[in-house]
C-alpha positions as semicolon CSV with decimal commas, in nm:
position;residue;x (nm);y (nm);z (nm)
1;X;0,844;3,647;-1,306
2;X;0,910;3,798;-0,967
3;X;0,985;3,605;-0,636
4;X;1,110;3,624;-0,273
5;X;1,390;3,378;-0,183
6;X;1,474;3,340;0,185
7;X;1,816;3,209;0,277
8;X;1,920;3,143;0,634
9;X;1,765;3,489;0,754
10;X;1,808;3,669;0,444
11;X;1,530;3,778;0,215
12;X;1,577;3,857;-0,188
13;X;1,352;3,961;-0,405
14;X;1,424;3,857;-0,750
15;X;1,257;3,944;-1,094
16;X;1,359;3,734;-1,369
17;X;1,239;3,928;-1,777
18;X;1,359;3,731;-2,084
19;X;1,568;3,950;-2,326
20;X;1,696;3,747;-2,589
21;X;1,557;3,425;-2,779
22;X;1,762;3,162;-2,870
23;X;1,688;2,931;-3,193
24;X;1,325;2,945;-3,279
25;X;1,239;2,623;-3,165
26;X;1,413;2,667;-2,757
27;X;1,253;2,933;-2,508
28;X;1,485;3,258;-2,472
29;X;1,825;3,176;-2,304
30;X;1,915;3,580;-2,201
31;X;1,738;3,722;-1,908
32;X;1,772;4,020;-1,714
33;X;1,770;3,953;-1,332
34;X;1,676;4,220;-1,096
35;X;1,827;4,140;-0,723
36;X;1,688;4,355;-0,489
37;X;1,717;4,577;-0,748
38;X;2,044;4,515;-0,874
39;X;2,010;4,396;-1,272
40;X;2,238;4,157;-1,433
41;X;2,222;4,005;-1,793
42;X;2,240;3,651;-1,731
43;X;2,254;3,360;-2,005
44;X;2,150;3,021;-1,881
45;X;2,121;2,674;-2,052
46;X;1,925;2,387;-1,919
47;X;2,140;2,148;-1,896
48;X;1,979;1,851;-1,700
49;X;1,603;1,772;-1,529
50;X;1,660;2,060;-1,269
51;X;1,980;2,210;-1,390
52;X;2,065;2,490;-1,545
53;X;2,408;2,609;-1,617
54;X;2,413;3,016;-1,602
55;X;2,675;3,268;-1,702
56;X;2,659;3,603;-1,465
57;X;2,911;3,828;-1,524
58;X;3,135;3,632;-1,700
59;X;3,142;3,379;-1,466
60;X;2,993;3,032;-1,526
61;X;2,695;2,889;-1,257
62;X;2,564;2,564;-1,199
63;X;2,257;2,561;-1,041
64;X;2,048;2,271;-0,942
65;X;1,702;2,263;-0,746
66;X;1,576;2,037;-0,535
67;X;1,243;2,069;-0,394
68;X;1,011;1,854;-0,195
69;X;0,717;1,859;0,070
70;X;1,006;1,868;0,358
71;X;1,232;2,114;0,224
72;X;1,324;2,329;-0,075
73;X;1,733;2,318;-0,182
74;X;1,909;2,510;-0,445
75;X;2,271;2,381;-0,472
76;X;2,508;2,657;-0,679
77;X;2,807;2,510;-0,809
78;X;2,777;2,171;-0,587
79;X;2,735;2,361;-0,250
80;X;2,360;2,306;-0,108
81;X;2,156;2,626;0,050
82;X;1,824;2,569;0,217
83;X;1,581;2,808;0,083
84;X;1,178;2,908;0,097
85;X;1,058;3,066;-0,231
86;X;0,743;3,227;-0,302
87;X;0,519;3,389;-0,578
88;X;0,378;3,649;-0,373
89;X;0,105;3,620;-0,666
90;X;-0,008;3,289;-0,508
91;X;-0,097;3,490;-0,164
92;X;-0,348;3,673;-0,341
93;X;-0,483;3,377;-0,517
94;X;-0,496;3,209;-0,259
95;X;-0,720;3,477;-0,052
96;X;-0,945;3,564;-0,352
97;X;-1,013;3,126;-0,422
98;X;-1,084;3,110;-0,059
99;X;-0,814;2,815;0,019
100;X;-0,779;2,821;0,331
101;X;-1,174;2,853;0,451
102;X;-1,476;2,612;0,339
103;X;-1,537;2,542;-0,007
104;X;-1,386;2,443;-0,323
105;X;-1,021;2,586;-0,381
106;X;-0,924;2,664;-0,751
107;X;-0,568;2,555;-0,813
108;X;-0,446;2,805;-1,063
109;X;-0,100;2,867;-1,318
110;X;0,086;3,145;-1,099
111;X;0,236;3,203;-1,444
112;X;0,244;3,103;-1,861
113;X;0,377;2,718;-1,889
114;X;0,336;2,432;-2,011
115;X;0,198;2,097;-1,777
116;X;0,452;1,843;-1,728
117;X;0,276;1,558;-1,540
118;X;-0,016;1,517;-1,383
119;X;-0,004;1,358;-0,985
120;X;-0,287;1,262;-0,916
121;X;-0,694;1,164;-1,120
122;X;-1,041;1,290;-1,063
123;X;-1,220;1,152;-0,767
124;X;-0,852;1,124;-0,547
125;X;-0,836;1,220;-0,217
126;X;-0,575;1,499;-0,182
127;X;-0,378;1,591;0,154
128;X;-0,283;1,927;0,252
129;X;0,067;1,972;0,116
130;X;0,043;1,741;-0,162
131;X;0,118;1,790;-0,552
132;X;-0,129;1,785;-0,828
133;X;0,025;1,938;-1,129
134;X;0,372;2,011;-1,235
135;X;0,447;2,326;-1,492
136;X;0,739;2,411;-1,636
137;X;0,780;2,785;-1,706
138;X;1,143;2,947;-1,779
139;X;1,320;2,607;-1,800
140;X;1,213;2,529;-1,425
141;X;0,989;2,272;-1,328
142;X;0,729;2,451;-1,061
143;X;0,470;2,162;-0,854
144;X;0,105;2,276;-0,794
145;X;0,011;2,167;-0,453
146;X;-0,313;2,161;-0,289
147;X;-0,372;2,390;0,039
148;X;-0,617;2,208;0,177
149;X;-0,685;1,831;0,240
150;X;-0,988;1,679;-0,002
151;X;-1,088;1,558;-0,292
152;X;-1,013;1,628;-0,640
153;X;-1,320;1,714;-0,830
154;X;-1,211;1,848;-1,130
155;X;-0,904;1,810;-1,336
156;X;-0,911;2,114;-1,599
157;X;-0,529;2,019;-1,731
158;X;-0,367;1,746;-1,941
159;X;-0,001;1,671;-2,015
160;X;0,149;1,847;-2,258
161;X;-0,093;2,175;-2,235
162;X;0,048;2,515;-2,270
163;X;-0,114;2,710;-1,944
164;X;-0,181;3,125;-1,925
165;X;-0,106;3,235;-1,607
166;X;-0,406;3,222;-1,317
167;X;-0,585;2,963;-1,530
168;X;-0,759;2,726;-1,376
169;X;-0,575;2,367;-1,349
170;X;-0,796;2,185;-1,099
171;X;-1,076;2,249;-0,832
172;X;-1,040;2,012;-0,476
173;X;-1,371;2,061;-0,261
């Protein structure tokens, strides 16, 4: 997975590779983490809805994220940062499904997960902004929101589906 985190006026960019599995039945708990292009070995546990607990250099992490429409917070060891993150996969989806313009926009996994919920039903009217799907993919939970305001015309995921990334979730016209 790869990423840009902005805090304050600072931009990292931030690719995240599993290494290591844990038991056969959990996802892998090693990962190597590239920080503008610094790599680390980090091990990290999920430890609560939107908390993971990470070791980094042999020092232990908590780290908790909160996002929302307003704002996106990730607090590390109890102390809150503001941040923006962004896929800069979903800037090219987002040109080729024609988003921003007239027509239907294709809502689409920006990576392999599995759907957590589903926000809203077929036939809702959807604001710009707002969530549709929620997929969890390497232990953090990632909402789908709709760029455009309209209605939701097709709902191509369920609950509990395992999702390939840039597969088609839902179509809002």
């Amino acid at each position: 997975m790869r990423c840009e985190i902005t805090v304050g006026d600072v931009l990292y960019q931030i690719e995240i590779t599993p290494v290591a599995n844990g038991p056969r039945e959990k996802p892998a708990t090693i990962w190597s983490c590239r920080l503008n292009g610094r790599e680390s070995l980090v091990d990290g546990v999920r430890i609560g809805h939107n908390t993971v607990s990470l070791l980094l250099e042999g020092k232990s992490v908590e780290v908790r994220c909160e996002f929302t429409k307003e704002r996106q917070q990730v607090f590390l060891n109890g102390t809150s940062y503001e941040v923006a993150v962004r896929d800069p996969r979903s800037l090219r989806s987002r040109k080729r499904t024609g988003s921003t313009g007239d027509g239907p926009q294709k809502l689409v996994a920006s990576m392999p997960g599995k759907v957590m919920r589903i926000l809203v039903r077929e036939g809702d009217e959807i604001l710009a902004g707002q969530g549709i799907i929620v997929v969890e993919a390497m232990k953090m939970q990632n909402e789908i929101r709709s760029s455009k305001a309209g209605t939701l015309k097709k709902l191509l995921a369920r609950e509990g589906l395992n999702v390939n990334a840039g597969e088609v979730l839902a179509i809002v016209e």
